[in-house]
C-alpha positions as CSV (number, residue, x, y, z in Angstrom):
1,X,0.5,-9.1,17.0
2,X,-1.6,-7.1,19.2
3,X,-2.2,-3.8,19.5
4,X,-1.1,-3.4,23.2
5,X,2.3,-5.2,22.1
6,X,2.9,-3.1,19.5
7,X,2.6,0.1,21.6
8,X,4.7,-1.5,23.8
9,X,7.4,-2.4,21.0
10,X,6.9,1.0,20.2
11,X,7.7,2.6,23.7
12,X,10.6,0.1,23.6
13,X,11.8,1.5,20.1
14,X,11.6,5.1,21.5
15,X,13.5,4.6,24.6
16,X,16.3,2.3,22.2
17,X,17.0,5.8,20.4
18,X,16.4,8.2,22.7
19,X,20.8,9.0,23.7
20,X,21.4,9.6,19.9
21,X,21.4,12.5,18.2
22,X,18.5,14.0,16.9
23,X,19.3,12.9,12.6
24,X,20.1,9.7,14.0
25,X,17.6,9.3,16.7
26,X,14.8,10.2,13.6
27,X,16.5,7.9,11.1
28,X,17.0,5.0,13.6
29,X,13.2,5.1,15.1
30,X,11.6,5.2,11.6
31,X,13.9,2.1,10.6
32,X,12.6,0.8,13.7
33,X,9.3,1.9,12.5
34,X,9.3,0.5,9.1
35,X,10.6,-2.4,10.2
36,X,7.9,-3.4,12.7
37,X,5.0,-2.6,10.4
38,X,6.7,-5.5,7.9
39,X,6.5,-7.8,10.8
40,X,3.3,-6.8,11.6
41,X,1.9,-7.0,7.3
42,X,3.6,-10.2,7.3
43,X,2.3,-11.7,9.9
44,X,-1.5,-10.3,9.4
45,X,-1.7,-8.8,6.1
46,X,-3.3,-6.0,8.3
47,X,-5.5,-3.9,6.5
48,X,-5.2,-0.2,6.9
49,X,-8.0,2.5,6.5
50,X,-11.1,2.3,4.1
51,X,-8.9,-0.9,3.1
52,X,-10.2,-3.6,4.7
53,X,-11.6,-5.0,1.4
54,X,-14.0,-6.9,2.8
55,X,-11.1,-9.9,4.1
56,X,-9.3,-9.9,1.2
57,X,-5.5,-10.1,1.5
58,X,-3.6,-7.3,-0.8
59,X,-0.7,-8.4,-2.9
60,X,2.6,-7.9,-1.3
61,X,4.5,-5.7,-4.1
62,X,8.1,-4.9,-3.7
63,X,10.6,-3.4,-5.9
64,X,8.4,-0.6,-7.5
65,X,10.3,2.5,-8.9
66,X,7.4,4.1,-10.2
67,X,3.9,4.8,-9.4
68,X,3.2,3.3,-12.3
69,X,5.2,0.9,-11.6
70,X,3.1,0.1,-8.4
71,X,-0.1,0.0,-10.1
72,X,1.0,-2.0,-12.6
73,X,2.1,-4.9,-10.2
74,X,-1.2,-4.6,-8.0
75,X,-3.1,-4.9,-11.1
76,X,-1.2,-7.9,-12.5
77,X,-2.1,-10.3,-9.8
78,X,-5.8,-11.7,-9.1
79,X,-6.1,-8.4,-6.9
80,X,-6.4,-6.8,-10.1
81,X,-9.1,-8.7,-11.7
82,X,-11.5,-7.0,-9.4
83,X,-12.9,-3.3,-10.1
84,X,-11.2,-1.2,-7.7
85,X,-12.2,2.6,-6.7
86,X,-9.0,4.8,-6.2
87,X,-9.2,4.5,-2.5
88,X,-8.6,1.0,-2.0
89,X,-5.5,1.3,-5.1
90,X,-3.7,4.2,-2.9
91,X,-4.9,1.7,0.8
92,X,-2.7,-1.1,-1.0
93,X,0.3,1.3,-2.3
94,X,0.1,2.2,1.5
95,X,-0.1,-1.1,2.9
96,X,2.9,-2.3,0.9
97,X,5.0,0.9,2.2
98,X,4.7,2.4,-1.5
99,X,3.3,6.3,-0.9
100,X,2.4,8.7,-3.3
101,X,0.2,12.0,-3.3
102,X,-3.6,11.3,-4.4
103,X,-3.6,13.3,-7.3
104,X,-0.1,11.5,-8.7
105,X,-2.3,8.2,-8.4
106,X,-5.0,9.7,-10.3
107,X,-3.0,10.7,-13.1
108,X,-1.1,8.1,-13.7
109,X,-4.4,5.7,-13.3
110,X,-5.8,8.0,-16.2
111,X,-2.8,7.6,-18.0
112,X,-2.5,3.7,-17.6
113,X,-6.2,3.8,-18.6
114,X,-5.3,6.2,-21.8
115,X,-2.9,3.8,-23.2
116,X,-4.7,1.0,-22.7
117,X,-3.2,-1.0,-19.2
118,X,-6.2,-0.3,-17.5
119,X,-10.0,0.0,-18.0
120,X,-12.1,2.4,-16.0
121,X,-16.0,1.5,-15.5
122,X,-18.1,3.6,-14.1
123,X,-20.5,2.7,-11.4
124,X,-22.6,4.7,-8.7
125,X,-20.1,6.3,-6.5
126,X,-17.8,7.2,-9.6
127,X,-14.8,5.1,-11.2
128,X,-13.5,2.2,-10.7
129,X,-10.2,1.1,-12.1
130,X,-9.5,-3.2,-13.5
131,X,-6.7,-4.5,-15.5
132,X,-7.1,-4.7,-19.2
133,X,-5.5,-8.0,-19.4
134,X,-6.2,-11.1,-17.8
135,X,-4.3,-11.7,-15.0
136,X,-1.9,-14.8,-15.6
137,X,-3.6,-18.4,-14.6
C-alpha cells in the first residue's frame, strides 16, 4: 500500500464518520484507524521509527495482557535470539499495536532480567536485552 493511498483511505475514513456524534465519530475513526494499519503490517510488515531493523520482519504477537507478557512473546521467537537495545523492543510492542510508557518497558525488562527470562549485555551505546533460553528449533 502506498503512502498516497493511505492518505486517501484516510480522507475517505474521515469523511465516513464525520455526521456521527463526536464519542462515536472518535471511536468509529480510530476503529477505522486501527484497522487500516493491520492491513497495512500485514501486507508490508512496515517498520515504524528507529525500527527498521535493518530488513528484518518483527514477530506478529497478539493476545498479550501484560507488558510482560509482550516481551515475553517477542523474545520467544528467533526475533529474540538477537541482542536488542530498548528502542527497537518498545518499536515492535508499537508495531504490533501493543503500547506502553518507556519507563513501564524498562522496568519490567529489568525485572524479566532479575529473575532470570532475560539477559542484558552491555555494549557501547548501553544495554541491550536477549532471551535467556534458546528460542524453540
Amino acid at each position: 500500500m502506498e503512502v498516497d493511498e493511505i492518505k486517501h483511505q484516510i480522507a475517505t475514513a474521515k469523511q465516513a464518520v464525520e455526521d456521527l456524534a463526536e464519542p462515536l465519530k472518535t471511536q468509529a475513526f480510530g476503529i477505522i484507524l486501527s484497522k487500516l494499519l493491520d492491513e497495512i503490517i500485514a501486507e508490508k510488515r512496515v517498520p515504524i521509527g528507529e525500527a527498521a531493523f535493518l530488513g528484518e520482519e518483527v514477530p506478529l504477537i497478539s493476545g498479550a495482557d501484560s507488558c510482560r507478557e509482550a516481551i515475553a512473546k517477542l523474545f520467544a521467537s528467533d526475533w529474540g535470539r538477537k541482542p536488542r537495545n530498548i528502542r527497537q523492543i518498545i518499536d515492535a510492542m508499537k508495531l504490533n499495536a501493543i503500547y506502553y510508557p518507556d519507563t513501564n518497558v524498562a522496568v519490567e525488562l529489568s525485572r524479566m532480567t532479575k529473575i532470570g527470562l532475560l539477559r542484558r549485555l552491555r555494549d557501547q551505546k548501553g544495554f541491550t536485552y536477549v532471551s535467556a533460553k534458546p528460542a524453540p528449533t
